[in-house]
C-alpha positions as CSV (number, residue, x, y, z in Angstrom):
1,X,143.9,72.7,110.4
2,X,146.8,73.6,113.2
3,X,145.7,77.1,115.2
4,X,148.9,78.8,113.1
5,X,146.8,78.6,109.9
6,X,145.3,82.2,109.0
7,X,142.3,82.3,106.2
8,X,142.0,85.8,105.3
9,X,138.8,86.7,103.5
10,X,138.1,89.8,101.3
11,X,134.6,91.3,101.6
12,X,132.1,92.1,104.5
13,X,128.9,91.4,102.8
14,X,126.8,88.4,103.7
15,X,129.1,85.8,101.7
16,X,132.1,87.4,103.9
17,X,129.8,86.5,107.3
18,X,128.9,83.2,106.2
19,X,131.9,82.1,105.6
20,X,133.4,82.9,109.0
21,X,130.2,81.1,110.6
22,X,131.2,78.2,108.3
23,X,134.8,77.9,109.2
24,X,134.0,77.9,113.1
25,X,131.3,75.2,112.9
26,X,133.6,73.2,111.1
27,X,135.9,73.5,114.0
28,X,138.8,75.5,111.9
29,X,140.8,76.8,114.9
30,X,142.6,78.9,113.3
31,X,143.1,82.9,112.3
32,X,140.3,84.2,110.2
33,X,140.9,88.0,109.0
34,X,137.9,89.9,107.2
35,X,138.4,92.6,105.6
36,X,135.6,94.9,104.3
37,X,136.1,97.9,102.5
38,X,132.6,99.7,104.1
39,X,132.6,100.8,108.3
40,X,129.5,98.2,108.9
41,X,129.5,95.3,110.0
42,X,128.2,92.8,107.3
43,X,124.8,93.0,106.2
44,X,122.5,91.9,103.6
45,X,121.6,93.6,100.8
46,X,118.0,93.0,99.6
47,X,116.3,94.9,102.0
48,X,118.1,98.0,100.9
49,X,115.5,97.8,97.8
50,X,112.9,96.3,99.7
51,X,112.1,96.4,103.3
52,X,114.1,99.1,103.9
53,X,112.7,101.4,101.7
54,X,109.8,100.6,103.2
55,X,109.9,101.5,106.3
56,X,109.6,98.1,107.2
57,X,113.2,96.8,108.6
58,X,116.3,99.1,110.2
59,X,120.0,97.9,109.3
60,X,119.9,96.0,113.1
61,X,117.0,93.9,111.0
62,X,119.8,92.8,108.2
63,X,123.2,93.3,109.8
64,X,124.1,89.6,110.0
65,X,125.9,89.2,113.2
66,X,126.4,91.7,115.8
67,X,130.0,93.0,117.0
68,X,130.4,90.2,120.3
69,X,129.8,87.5,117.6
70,X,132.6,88.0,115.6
71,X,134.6,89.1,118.9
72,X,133.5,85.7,120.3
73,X,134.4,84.2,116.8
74,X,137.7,85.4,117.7
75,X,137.8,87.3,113.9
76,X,140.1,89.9,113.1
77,X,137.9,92.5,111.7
78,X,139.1,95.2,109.6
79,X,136.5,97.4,108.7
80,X,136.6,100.6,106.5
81,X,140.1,99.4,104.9
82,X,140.0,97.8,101.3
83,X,142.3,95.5,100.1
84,X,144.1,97.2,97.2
85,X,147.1,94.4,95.8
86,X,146.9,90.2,95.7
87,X,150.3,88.3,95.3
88,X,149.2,84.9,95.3
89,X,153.1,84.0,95.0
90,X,153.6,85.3,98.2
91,X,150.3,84.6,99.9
92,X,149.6,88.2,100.8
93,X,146.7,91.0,100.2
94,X,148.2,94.4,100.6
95,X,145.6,96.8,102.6
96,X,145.1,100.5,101.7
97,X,146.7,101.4,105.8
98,X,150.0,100.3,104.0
99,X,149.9,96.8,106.1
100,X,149.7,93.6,104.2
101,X,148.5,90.2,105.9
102,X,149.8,87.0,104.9
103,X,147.3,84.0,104.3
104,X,147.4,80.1,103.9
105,X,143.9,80.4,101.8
106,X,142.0,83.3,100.5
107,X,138.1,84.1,100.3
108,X,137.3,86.3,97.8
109,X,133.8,87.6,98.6
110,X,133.9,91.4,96.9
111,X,131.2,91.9,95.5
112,X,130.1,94.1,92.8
113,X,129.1,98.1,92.5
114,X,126.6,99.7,90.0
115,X,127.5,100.5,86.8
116,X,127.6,103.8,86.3
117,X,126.5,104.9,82.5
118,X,128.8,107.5,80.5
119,X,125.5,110.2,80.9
120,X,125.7,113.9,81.0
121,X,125.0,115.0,84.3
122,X,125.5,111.8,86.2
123,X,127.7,113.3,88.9
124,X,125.7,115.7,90.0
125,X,124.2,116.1,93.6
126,X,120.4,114.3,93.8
127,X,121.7,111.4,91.5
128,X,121.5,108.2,93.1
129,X,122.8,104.7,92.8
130,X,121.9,101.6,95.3
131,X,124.4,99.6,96.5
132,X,125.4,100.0,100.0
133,X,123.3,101.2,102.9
134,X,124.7,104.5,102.8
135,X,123.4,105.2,99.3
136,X,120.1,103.8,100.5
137,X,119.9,105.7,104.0
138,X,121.0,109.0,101.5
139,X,117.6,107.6,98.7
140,X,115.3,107.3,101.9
141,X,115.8,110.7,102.7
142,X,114.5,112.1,99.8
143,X,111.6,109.9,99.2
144,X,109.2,112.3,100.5
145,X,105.6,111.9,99.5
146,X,104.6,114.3,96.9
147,X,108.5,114.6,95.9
148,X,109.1,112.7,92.3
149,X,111.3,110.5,91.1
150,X,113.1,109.0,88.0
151,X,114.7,106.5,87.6
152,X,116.9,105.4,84.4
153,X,116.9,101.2,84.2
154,X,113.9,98.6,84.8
155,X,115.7,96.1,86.5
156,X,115.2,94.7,89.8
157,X,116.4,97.2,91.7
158,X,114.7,100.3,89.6
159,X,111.4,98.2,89.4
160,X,112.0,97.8,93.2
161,X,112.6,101.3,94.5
162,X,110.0,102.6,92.0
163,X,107.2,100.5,93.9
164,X,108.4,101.5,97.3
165,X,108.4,104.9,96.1
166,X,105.0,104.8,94.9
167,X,103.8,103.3,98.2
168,X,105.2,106.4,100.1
169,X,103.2,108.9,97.5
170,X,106.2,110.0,95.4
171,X,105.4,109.9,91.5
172,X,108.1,108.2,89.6
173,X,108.8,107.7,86.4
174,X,110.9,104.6,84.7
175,X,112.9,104.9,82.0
176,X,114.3,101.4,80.1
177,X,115.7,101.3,77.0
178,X,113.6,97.8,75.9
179,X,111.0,96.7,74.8
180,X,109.7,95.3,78.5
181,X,111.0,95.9,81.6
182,X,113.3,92.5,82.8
183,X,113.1,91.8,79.4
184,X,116.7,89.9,79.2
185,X,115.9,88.0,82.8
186,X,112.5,86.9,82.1
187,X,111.1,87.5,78.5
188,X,108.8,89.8,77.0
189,X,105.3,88.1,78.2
190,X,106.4,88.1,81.8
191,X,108.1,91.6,81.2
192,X,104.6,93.0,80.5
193,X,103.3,91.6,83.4
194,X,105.9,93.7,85.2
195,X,105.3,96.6,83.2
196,X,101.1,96.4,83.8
197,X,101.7,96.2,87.5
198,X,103.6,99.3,87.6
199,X,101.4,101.1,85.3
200,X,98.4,100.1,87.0
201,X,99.6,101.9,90.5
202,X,100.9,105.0,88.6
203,X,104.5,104.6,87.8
204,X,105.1,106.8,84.7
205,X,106.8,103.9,82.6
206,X,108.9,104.7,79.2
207,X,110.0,101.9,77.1
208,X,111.9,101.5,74.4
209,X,113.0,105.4,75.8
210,X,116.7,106.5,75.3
211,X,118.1,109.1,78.4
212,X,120.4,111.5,76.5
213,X,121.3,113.7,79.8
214,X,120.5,114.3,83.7
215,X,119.5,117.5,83.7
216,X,121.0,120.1,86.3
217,X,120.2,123.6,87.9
218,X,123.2,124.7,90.4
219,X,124.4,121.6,90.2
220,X,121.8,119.3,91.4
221,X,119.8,117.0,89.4
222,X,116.4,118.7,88.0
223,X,115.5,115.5,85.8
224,X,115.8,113.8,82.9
225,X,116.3,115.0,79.0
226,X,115.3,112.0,76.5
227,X,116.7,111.4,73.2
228,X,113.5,112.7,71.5
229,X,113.9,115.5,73.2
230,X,111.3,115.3,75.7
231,X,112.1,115.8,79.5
232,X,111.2,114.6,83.0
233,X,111.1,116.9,86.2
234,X,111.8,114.9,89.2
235,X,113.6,116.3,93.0
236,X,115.4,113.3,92.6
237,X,116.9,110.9,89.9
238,X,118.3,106.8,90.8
239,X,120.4,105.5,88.2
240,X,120.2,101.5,88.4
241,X,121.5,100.3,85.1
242,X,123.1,97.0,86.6
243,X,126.1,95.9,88.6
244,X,129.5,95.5,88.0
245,X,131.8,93.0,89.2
246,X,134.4,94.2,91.7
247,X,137.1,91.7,90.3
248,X,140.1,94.2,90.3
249,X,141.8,92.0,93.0
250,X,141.6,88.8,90.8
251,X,142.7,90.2,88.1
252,X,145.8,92.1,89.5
253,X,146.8,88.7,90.5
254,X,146.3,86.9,87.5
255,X,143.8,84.7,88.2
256,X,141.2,83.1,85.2
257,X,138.6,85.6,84.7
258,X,135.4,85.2,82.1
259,X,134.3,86.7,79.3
260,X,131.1,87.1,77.1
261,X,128.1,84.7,78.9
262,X,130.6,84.2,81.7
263,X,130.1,88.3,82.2
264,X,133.3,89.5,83.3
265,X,133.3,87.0,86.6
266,X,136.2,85.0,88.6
267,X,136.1,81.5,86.7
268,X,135.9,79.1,89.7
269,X,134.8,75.0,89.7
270,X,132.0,73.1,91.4
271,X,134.1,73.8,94.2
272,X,134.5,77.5,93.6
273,X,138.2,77.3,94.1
274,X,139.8,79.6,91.5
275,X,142.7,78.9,89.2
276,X,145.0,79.5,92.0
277,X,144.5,76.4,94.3
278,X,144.6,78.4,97.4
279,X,142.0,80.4,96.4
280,X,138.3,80.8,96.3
281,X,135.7,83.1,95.3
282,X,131.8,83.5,95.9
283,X,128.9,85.2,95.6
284,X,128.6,88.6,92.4
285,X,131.9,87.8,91.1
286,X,132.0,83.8,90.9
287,X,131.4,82.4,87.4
288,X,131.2,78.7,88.8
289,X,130.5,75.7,86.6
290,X,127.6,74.5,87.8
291,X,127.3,70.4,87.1
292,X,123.7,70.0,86.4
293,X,123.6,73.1,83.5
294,X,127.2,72.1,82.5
295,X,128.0,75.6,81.4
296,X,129.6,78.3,84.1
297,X,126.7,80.6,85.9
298,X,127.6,84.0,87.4
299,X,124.6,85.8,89.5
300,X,124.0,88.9,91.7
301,X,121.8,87.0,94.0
302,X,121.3,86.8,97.8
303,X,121.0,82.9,97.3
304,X,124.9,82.8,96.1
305,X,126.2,85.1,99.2
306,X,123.9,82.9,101.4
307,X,125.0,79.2,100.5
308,X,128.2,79.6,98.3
309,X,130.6,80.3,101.3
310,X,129.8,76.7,103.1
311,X,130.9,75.3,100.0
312,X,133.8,77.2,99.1
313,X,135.2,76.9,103.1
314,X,134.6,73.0,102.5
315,X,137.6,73.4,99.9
316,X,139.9,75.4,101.8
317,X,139.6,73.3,104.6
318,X,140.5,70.3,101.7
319,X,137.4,68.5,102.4
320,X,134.8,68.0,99.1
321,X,132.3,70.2,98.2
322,X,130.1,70.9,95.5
323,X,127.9,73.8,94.3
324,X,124.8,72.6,92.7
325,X,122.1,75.2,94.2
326,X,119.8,76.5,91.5
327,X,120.3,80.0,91.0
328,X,117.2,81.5,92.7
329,X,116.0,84.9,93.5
330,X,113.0,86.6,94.8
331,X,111.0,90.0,94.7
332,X,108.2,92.2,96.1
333,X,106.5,94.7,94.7
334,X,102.9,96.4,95.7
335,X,100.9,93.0,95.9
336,X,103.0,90.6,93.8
337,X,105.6,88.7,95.1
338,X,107.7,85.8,93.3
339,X,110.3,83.3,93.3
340,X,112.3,82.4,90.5
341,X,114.5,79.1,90.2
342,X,116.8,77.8,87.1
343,X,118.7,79.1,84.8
344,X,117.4,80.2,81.2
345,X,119.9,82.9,79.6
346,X,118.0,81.3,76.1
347,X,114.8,79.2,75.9
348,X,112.3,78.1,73.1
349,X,108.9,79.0,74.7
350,X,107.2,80.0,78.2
351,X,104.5,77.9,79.3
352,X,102.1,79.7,81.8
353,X,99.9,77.7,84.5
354,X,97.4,79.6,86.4
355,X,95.8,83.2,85.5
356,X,98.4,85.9,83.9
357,X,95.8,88.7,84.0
358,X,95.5,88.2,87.7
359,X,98.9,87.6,88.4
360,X,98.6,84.5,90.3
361,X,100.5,82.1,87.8
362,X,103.5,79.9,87.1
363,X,106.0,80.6,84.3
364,X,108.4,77.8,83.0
365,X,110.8,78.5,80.5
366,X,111.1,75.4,78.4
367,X,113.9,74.4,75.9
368,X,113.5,72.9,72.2
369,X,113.1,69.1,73.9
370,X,110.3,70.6,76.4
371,X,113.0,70.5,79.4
372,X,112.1,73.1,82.1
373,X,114.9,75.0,82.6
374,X,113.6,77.9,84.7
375,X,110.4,78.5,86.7
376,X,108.8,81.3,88.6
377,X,106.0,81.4,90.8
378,X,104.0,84.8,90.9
379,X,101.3,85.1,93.9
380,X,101.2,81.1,94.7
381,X,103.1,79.3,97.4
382,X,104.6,76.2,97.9
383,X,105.2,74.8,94.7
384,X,109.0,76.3,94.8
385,X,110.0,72.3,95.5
386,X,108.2,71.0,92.7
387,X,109.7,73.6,90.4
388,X,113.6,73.0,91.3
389,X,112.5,69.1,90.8
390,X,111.0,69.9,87.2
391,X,114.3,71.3,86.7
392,X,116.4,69.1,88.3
393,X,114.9,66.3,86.7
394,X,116.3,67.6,82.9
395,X,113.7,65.2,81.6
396,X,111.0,66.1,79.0
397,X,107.6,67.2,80.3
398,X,104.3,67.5,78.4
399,X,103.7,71.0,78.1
400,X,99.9,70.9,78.3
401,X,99.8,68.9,81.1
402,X,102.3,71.3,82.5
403,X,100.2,74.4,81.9
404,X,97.1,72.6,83.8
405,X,96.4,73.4,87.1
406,X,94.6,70.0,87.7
407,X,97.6,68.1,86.9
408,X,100.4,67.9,90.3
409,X,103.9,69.2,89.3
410,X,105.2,66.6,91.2
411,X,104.1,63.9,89.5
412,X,104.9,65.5,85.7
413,X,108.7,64.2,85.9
414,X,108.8,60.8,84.2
């Protein structure tokens, strides 16, 4: 690419930083332009659930590069400025500053923000939602020991703020509106494996629990009323329903978007080049086909922000690329910690190796011809490889032998 070329790419998070480390060690010489809407430089984002809370990392611990790399990466940085207008016609993004900069391809790297649930009293001060490092330096401050909180949504992030509240001596309560916590991402046996560990270190866990308002008093948020009518006292409440994806740029401009299991995302190919040819998108808001499922995936994992942009930066420079990672993700809580790999939105059965009760097991999530399409190990290491191989492999496997310890996962694949 001649030095006159200028890549802009929209979105400081870690898929933003990656892709600018991409473009450089493939020896693009020209402009790059990165424009974030937050006044950070990138970071990543699973700490601010985990380690973070913690006490265990500061933002120097996740910011991805420091300010002389990107100076030395000779990138145009513009910070705390979002990009409000797309005309791919014209290859330009206008900025909110009233400026507008002109590109040869595009990086679409935005993101998404939490979803934020039509209840009564959601506004008010003490309510929380996680999503940027500001809104977890503002939930740090209030997690006081002794202090309580509640927390509306058993996902990852409520599961994972609700642990790291409970190591710091606050009491917290969970509220989730299902029968398990996770129960859409992992089932109902593995949800209740979820659901015993936070039980068993005194998280106050509701299922199957309806929140019809925050309650307030002057304003701030006093707790929670239920739909039976019951309440919950806490100093402060975190709402973490899920994410949104921030695709209000790709759709002003036209471009493909999903719908239904695609979950609102930018449709993009192997490639993750979008329907405009000179553009791409990664990371929350990519649905990309993925060529060993054959069906488009869209995930809010680190792994996407992490590997996508090498990919995506192999097809702007017109060279080919290919995205076949597994989706993966991890988490931490108290004394379990997991990995998950695959991708199993619908499964027949869940074949368990190792001891559930003790939570040192593996889960695969089998379909109706026994192929594994999704595995997670909870409390045992290195067996991540032989998982992603199971998967890969979309062969048949013999469930028993799959669910014996004795017998290698690496030599089940036919």
């Amino acid at each position: 690419m001649a030095g006159s070329t200028t890549f802009v790419i929209v979105g400081g998070g870690l898929a933003g930083a990656k892709a600018v480390e991409a473009l450089r060690d493939n020896d693009f010489d020209g402009q790059i332009i990165l424009v974030s809407e937050e006044e950070l430089l990138p970071y990543e984002r699973p700490p601010l659930s985990k380690e973070y809370l913690a006490g265990k990392k500061s933002l120097n611990d996740f910011t991805v590069h420091n300010s002389d790399w990107y100076r030395d990466s000779h990138v145009d940085l513009r910070l705390n400025l979002r990009a409000i207008s797309l005309d791919p016609a014209a290859h330009c993004v206008g900025l909110a500053d009233d400026t507008t900069v002109h590109y040869d391809k595009l990086l679409l790297a935005t993101g998404s923000g939490s979803r934020r649930p039509p209840i009564p009293g959601s506004d008010a001060a003490g309510v929380h939602y996680l999503r940027t490092y500001d809104d977890a330096h503002a939930l740090n401050s209030v997690l006081a020991e002794g202090s309580s909180l509640a927390v509306v949504g058993g996902g990852w992030i409520g599961l994972e703020v609700a642990a790291g509240a409970r190591q710091r001596g606050v009491e917290v309560t969970v509220v989730e509106t299902a029968k398990q916590p996770l129960l859409a991402a992992l089932g109902e046996t593995v949800g209740e494996v979820f659901a015993d560990l936070h039980r068993d270190h005194g998280v106050d866990l509701r299922l199957q629990a309806q929140v019809a308002e925050i309650t307030t008093s002057d304003g701030k948020a006093t707790g929670l009323r239920m739909g039976d009518g019951s309440t919950v006292s806490a100093d402060a409440v975190l709402v973490a329903v899920g994410a949104k994806p921030n695709i209000e740029l790709a759709e002003q401009a036209g471009l493909a978007l999903g719908s239904g299991s695609d979950a609102g995302g930018v449709l993009v190919d192997t490639s993750l080049r979008t329907s405009d040819s000179d553009i791409y998108a990664v990371g929350d808001i990519a649905a990309a086909q993925h060529p060993l499922f054959d069906t488009r995936i869209r995930t809010e994992h680190w792994a996407n922000a992490l590997k996508q942009p090498a990919v995506a930066v192999a097809g702007m420079l017109g060279r080919p690329g290919e995205y076949a990672e597994l989706p993966y993700f991890f988490t931490d809580q108290y004394d379990l910690g997991m990995e998950y790999a695959g991708h199993a939105p619908s499964f027949d059965r869940v074949v368990f190796r190792g001891d559930v009760a003790k939570r040192e097991f593996v889960a695969f999530w089998l379909d109706g011809d026994n192929r594994v399409l999704a595995g997670m190990n909870v409390n045992i290491w290195d067996v991540l490889d032989d998982v992603k191989g199971l998967i890969q492999s979309r062969t048949p496997v013999d469930a028993e032998r799959l669910a014996d310890p004795q017998s290698p996962l690496g030599e089940l694949v036919n």
